[in-house]
VOGU-3710 file (C-alpha; in Angstrom, 3 decimals, decimal comma):
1> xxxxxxxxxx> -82,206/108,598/186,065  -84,192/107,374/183,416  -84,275/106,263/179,724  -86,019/107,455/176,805  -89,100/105,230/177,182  -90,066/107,558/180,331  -93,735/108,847/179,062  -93,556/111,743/180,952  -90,375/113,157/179,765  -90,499/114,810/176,512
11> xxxxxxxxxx> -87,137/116,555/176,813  -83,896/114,196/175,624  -80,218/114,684/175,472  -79,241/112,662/172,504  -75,331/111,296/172,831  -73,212/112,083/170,253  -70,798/108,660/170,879  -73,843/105,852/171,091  -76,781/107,513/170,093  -78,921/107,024/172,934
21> xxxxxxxxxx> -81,365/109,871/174,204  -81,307/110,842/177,796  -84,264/112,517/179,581  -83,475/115,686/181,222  -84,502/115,598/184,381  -83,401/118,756/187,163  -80,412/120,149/184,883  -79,235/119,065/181,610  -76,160/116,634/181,674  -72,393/116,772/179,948
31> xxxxxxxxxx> -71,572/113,409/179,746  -73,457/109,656/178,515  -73,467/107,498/181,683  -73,152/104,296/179,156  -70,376/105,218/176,788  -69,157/108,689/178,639  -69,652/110,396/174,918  -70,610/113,990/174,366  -74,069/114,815/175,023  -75,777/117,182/172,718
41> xxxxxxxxxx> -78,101/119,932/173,988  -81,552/119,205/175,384  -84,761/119,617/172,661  -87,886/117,749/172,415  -88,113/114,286/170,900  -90,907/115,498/168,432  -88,991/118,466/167,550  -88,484/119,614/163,436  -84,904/119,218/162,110  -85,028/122,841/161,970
51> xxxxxxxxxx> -84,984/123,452/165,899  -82,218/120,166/166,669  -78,762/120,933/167,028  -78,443/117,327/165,677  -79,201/115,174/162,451  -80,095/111,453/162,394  -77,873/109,463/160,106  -79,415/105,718/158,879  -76,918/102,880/159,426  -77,586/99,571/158,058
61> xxxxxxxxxx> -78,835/96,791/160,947  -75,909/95,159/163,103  -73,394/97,751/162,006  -71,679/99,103/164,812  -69,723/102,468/165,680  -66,046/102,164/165,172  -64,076/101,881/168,532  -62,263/105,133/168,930  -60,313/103,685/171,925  -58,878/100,764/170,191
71> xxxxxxxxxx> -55,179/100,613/169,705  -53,479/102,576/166,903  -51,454/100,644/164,011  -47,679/100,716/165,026  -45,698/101,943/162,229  -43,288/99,911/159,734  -39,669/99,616/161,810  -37,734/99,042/158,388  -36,413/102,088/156,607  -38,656/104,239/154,824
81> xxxxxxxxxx> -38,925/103,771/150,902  -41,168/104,678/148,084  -43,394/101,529/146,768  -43,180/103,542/143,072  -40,922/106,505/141,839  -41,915/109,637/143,161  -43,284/112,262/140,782  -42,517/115,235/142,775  -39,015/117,079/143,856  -37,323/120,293/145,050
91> xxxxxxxxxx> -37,144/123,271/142,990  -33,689/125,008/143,323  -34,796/128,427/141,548  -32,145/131,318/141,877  -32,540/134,304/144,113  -34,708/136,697/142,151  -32,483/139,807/140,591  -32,947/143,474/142,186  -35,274/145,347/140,516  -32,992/147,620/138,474
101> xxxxxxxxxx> -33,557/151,434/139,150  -36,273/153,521/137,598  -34,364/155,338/134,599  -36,871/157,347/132,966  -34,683/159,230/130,930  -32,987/155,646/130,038  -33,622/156,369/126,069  -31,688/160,193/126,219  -28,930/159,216/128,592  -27,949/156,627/125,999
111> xxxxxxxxxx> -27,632/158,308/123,217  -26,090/161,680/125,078  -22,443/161,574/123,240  -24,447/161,728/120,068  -26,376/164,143/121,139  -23,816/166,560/122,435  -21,410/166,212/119,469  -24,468/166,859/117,250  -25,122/170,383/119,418  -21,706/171,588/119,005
121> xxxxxxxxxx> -21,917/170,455/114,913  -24,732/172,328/115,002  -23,880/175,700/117,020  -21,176/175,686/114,759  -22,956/176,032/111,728  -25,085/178,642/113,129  -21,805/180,368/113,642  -21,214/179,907/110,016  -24,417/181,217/108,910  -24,164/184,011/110,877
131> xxxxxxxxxx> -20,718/184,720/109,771  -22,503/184,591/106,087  -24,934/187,191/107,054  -22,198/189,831/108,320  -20,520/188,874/105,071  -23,612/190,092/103,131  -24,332/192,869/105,435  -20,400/194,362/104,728  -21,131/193,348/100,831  -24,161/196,056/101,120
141> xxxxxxxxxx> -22,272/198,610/102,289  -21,484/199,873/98,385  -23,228/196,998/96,455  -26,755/196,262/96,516  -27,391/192,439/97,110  -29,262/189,704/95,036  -32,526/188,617/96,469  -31,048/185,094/96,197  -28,580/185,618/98,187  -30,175/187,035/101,015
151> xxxxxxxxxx> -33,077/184,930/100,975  -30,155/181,820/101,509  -28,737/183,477/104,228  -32,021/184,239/105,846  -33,098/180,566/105,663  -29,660/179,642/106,921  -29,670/181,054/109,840  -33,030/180,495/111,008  -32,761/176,911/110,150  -29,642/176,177/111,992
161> xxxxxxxxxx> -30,887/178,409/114,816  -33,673/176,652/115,190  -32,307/173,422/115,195  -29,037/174,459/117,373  -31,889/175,262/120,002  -34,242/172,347/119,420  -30,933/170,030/119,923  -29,693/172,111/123,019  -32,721/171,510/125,261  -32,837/167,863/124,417
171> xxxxxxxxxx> -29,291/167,681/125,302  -30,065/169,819/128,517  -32,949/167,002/129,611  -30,301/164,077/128,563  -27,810/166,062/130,700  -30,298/165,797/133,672  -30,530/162,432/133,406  -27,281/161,878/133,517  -26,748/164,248/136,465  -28,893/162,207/138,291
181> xxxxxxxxxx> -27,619/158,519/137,694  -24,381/159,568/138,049  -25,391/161,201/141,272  -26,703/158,122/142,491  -24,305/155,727/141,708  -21,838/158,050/143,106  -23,571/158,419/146,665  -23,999/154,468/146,642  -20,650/154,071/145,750  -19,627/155,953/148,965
191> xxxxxxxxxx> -21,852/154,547/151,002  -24,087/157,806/151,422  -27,382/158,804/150,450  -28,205/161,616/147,321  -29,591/164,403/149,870  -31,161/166,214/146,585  -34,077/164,880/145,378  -34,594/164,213/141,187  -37,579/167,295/141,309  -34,555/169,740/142,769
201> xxxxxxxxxx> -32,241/168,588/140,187  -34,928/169,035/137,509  -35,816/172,287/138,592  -31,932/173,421/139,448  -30,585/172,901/135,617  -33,910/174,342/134,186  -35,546/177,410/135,617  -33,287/180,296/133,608  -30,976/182,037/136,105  -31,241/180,049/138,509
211> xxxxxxxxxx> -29,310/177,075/136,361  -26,097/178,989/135,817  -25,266/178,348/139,808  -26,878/174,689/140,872  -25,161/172,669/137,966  -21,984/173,413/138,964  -22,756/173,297/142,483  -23,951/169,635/141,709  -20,912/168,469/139,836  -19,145/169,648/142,714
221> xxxxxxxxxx> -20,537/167,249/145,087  -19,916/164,464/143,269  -16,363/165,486/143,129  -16,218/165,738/146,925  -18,396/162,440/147,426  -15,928/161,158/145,444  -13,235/162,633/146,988  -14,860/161,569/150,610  -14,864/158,050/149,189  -11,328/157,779/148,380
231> xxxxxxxxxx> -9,810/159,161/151,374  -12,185/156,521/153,485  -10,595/153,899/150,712  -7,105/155,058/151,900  -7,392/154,992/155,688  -9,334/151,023/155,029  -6,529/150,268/152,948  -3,720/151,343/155,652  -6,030/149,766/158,493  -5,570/146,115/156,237
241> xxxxxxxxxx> -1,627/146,843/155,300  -1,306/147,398/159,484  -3,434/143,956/160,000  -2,012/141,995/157,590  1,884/143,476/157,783  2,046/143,403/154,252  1,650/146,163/151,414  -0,829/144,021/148,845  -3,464/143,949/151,770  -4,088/147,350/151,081
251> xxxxxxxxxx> -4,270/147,654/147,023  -7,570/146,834/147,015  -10,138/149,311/146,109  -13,222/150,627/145,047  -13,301/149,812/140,842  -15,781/150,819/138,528  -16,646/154,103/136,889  -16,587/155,767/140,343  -12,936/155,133/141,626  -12,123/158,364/139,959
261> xxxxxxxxxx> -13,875/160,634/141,148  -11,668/161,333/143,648  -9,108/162,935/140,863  -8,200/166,866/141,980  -8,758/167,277/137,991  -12,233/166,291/137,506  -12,692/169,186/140,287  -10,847/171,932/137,699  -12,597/170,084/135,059  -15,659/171,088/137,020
271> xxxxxxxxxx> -14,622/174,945/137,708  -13,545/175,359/133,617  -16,997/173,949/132,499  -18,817/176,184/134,763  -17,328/178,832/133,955  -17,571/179,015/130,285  -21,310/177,981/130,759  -21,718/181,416/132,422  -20,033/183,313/130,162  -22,363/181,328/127,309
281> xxxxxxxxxx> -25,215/182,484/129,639  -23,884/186,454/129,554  -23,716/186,417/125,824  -26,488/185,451/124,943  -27,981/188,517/127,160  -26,224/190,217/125,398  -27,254/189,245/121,803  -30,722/189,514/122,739  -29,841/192,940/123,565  -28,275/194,054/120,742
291> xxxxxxxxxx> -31,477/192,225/118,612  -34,021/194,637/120,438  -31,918/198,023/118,713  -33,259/199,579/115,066  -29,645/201,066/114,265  -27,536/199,527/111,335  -24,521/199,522/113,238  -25,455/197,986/116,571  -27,683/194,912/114,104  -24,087/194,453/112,807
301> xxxxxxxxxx> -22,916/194,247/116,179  -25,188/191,945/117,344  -24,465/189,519/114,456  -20,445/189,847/115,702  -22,025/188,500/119,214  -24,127/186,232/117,971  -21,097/184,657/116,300  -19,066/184,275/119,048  -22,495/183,395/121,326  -22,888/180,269/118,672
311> xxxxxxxxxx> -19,401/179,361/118,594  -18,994/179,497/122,562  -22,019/177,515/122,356  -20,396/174,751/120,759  -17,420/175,204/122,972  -19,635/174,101/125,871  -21,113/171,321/124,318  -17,878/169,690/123,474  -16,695/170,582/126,886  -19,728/168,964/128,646
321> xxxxxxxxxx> -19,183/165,651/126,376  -15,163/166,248/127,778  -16,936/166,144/131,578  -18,832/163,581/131,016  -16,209/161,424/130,179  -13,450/162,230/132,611  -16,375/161,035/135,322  -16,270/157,719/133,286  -13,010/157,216/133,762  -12,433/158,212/129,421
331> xxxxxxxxxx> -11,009/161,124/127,425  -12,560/163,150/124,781  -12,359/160,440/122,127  -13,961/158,164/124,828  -10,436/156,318/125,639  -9,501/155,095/128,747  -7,737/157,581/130,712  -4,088/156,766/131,671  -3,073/158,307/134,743  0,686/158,838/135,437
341> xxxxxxxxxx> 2,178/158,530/138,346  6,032/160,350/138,792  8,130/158,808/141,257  11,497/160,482/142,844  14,547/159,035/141,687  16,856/157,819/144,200  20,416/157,912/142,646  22,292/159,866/139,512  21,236/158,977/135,569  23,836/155,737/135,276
351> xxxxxxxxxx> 23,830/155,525/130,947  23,653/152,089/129,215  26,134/152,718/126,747  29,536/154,572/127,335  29,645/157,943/125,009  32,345/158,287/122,316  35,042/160,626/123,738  35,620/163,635/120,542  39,384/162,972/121,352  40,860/160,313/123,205
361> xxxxxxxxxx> 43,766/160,386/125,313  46,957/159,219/124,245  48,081/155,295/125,696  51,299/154,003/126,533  51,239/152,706/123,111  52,173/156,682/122,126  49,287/156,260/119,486  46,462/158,490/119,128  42,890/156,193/119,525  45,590/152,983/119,538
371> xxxxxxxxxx> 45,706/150,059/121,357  49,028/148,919/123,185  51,757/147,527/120,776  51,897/144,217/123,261  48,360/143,538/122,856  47,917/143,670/119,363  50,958/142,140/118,291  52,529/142,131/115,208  49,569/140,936/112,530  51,391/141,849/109,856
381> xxxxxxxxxx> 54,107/139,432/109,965  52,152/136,678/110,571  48,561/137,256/108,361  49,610/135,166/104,990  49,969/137,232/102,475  47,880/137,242/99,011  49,157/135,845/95,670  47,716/138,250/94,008  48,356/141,028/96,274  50,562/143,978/96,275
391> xxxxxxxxxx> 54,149/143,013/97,609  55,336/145,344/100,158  59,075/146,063/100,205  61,549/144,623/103,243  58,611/143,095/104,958  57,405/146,729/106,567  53,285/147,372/106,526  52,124/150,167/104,875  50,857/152,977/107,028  47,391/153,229/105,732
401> xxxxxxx> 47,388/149,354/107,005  49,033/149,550/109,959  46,327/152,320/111,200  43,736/150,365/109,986  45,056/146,877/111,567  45,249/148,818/114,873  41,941/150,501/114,942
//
């Protein structure tokens, strides 16, 4: 093998270690026979930068290459320290908080109790406008009527109809918000997943019809969710009194808004609640059909039903606000709800304090109501008597004082 000052060998291997060129000479080589470096692939020694697989890098005379096989510094034995105070440290942040649940109807839901007790205000002064109007229309029988008048009875009714229904559907989408977080909560309270989706709920309490049978049919699964949860409470709470051997391993229990739900009464609650809102749902049916007739009689009809319409109206609202509450646990002023428990009673009424007898029984004594001659003794003789008292002849008490000393 020969070096790069072979004439007839235009063809080097440059190593990659040492720098020396290499003529090729049957088949390129891998290796530098002086330093055993990396040799780079063959190319001309006239060749442009742009064909080498290489660049030439000036070092200044007597400089050598480091030695890459010389012995490594050993590291400090003593204990590890800081030659200045560090400027860094560990960040203890806090686990970030669950993204609360999407509440889109966050703003409504708030504000329902307001909302409902403003309906049923409402509804019931739609009631009393319309009991104004069958006033007037029984005043026209034999009178004729002032324009006044019936223009303010005109523009009471259709203002507090208008605003009775404006109020009810923004209750209603309030009401489906609700429905649907309570839902939720409900189903995660238990464990279980909502198997109704918010669209179904949506479209269950609105289309017409159709809502008079899905509300209730909702309400009544949260009852029996409820109801689900509590029994799977009760068999837990056995399981822990039968592990531990004592009765306070088992009082634990679900708390929160959703413990109730279990309640038998929240389930009639349910049942009373739907039912009015389908007879609310028949009557107005019918007061739409009595509107469509031309006949004075059946107009005064229809403003009877329309009365009783607007006034079961309000009876609804006031009984959905009463719902809403007994699932949170409050009654209709929005106390909490105190349930009773009755317990048996295991022996007779004992009382504390002995009743007066009407007569008592005569004592040894011979004395009605008397105490025993030997254990009162004789007062009389012995109490001193006053100087400026009444002297009493021979010594003897007087009988008004002997009953008195003996009582």
């Amino acid at each position: 093998m020969a070096g790069v000052r072979d004439s007839r060998t235009t063809v080097v291997q440059p190593c990659a270690r040492c720098g020396a060129r290499w003529a090729v000479q049957n088949k390129p080589l891998h290796w530098c026979p002086r330093c055993h470096g990396v040799l780079l692939s063959p190319a001309p020694v006239d060749a442009p930068p742009q064909r080498r697989n290489y660049r030439w890098v000036a070092r200044p005379p007597g400089r050598r290459t480091a030695d890459r096989n010389g012995a490594r510094p050993q590291p400090d034995p003593g204990m590890p320290r800081y030659t200045q105070t560090p400027r860094w440290g560990l960040q203890d942040r806090p686990p970030a908080a669950a993204p609360a649940p999407r509440r889109p109807l966050a703003p409504l839901t708030t504000r329902m109790p307001r909302l409902l007790i403003a309906t049923a205000i409402m509804f019931g002064l739609a009631a009393l406008a319309e009991f104004g109007r069958y006033g007037v229309l029984l005043y026209n029988r034999s009178r004729l009527v002032e324009p006044a008048v019936l223009w303010t009875s005109d523009v009471s009714v259709i203002i507090t109809s208008a605003l009775s229904l404006v109020l009810a559907l923004v209750t209603a989408v309030a009401l489906v918000g609700w429905l649907a977080e309570t839902r939720q909560g409900a189903y995660a309270a238990a464990g279980e997943e909502d198997p109704r989706s918010l669209r179904m709920l949506v479209l269950g309490c609105v289309v017409p019809v159709v809502n008079l049978v899905w509300p209730g049919v909702f309400l009544t699964e949260i009852v029996q969710v409820g109801e689900r949860a509590a029994a799977r409470r009760a068999v837990m709470g056995k399981r822990r009194v039968a592990a531990a051997g004592s009765p306070a391993a088992g009082s634990a229990g679900a708390t929160g808004d959703y413990a109730l739900l279990g309640d038998p009464r929240l389930l009639r609650a349910v049942r009373i609640w739907w039912a009015v809102w389908v007879l609310n749902a028949v009557l107005v049916v019918i007061a739409s059909l009595f509107r469509l007739t031309n006949t004075l009689q059946a107009q005064a009809n229809g403003v009877e039903v329309t009365i009783l319409t607007n006034l079961v109206a309000a009876g609804v609202a006031v009984l959905s606000l009463a719902l809403v509450r007994a699932f949170a646990g409050l009654d209709l002023r929005g106390r909490p709800r105190v349930v009773h428990r009755w317990l048996m009673s295991t022996g007779p009424a004992r009382p504390v304090i002995e009743p007066v007898q009407a007569g008592a029984a005569r004592n040894e004594s011979g004395s009605t109501g008397r105490a025993p001659a030997a254990a009162v003794g004789n007062d009389e003789l012995t109490a001193p008597i006053p100087d400026d008292g009444p002297a009493v002849a021979d010594g003897a008490p007087q009988a008004e004082q002997e009953e008195v000393l003996a009582k």
